[in-house]
N, C-alpha and C positions, 0 to 999 in steps of 0.2 A: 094770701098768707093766713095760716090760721097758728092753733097753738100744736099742729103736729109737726109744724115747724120747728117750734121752738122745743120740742123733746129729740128729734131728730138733730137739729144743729148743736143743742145744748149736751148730749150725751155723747157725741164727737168729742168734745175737748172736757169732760170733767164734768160737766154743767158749769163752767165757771162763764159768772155775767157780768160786766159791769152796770153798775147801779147808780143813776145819776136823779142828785134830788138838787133842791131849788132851797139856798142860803137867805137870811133875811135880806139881803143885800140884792137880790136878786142873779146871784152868779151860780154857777153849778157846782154842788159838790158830789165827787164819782170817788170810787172805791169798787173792789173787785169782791163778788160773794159768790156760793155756792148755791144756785137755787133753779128750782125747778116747776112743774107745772102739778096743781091737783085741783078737786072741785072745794071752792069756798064751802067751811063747814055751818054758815048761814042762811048764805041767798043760794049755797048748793049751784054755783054757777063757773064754771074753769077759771080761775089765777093761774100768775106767776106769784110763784110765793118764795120766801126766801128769811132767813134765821138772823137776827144782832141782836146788839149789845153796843153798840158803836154810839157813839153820846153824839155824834155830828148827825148822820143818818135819823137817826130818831126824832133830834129834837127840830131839824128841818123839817119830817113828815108830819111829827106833832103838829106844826106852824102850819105846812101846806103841805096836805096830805097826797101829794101825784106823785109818780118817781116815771122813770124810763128805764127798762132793765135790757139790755144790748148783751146778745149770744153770739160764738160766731168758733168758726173751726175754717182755718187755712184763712181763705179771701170771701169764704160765705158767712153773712152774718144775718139775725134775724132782731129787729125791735121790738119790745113792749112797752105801749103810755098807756100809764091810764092812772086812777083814782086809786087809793089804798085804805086798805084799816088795817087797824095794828091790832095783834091781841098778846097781851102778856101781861104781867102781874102789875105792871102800873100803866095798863093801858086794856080797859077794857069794850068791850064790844057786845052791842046789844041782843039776846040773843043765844047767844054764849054763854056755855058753863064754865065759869073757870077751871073746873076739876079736871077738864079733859085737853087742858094746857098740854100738858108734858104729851100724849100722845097726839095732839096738833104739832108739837114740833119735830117727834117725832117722823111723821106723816114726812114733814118737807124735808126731813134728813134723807131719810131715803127716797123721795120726789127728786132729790138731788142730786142723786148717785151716791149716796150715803148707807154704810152698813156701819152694826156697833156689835160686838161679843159681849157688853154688860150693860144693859138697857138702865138698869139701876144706876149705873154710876152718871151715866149718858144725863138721865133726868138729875140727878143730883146736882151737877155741872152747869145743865141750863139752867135751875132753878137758883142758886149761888149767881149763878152771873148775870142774874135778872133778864136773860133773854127775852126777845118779844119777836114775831109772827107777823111777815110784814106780807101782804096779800095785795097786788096789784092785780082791779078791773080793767082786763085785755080791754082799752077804749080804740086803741091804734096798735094795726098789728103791718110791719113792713120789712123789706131786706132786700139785699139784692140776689136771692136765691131765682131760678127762672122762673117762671109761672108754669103749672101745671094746668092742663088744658083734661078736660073733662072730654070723653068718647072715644 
């Protein structure tokens, strides 16, 4: 399983993932988002990356930064664990210009099957809702799609 997987299973249905992070409490919290695959704009290495605002989501990543992001179209589903950074206006990443926020989130709008007619209003919107840029390092990548066999 790689992340060609997860552009092929996730563009079947929307890109729509569910996104499961870890409560102080230790139990899971999932929610459904739109998110897709590009190369981190730091270490330049493939995520799954994916757009909130969600005060639950965050503030679990804040605490412990790992999520699991699960794709899946019909009975085929593909998983992503791994480690995260956040980048957004109260969360930033080292490395990172904040300037080039609005076209990072950009990027994973459309990573995610996303198209806009008014990119202006689009940034305006994220920037108002304090969006932040959640990027999950593929550490586990699994599903029950067949194996492709190489030759």
């Amino acid at each position: 399983m790689n992340l060609d997987d997860v552009d092929r299973i996730g563009a079947a249905d929307q890109y729509l993932a569910v996104v499961a992070t870890t409560r102080v409490d230790n139990s899971v919290q999932a929610s459904v988002v739109n998110a897709g695959t590009l190369t981190h704009p730091v270490a330049e290495t493939p995520v799954v990356a994916f757009v909130t605002y969600g005060r639950a989501k965050l503030s679990n990543l804040r605490a412990r930064p790992r999520a699991t992001a699960v794709f899946r179209s019909g009975w085929e589903w593909v998983a992503v664990e791994g480690a995260c950074d956040i980048v957004g206006p109260d969360d930033v990443l080292a490395g990172f210009d904040s300037t080039h926020l609005p076209g990072l989130l950009r990027a994973i709008f459309v990573a995610a099957g996303g198209t806009h007619d008014d990119w202006a209003a689009f940034d305006r919107a994220m920037a108002e809702e304090r969006r932040a840029a959640v990027l999950v390092h593929p550490e586990r990548i699994y599903s029950n799609a067949p194996t492709r066999r190489q030759g």
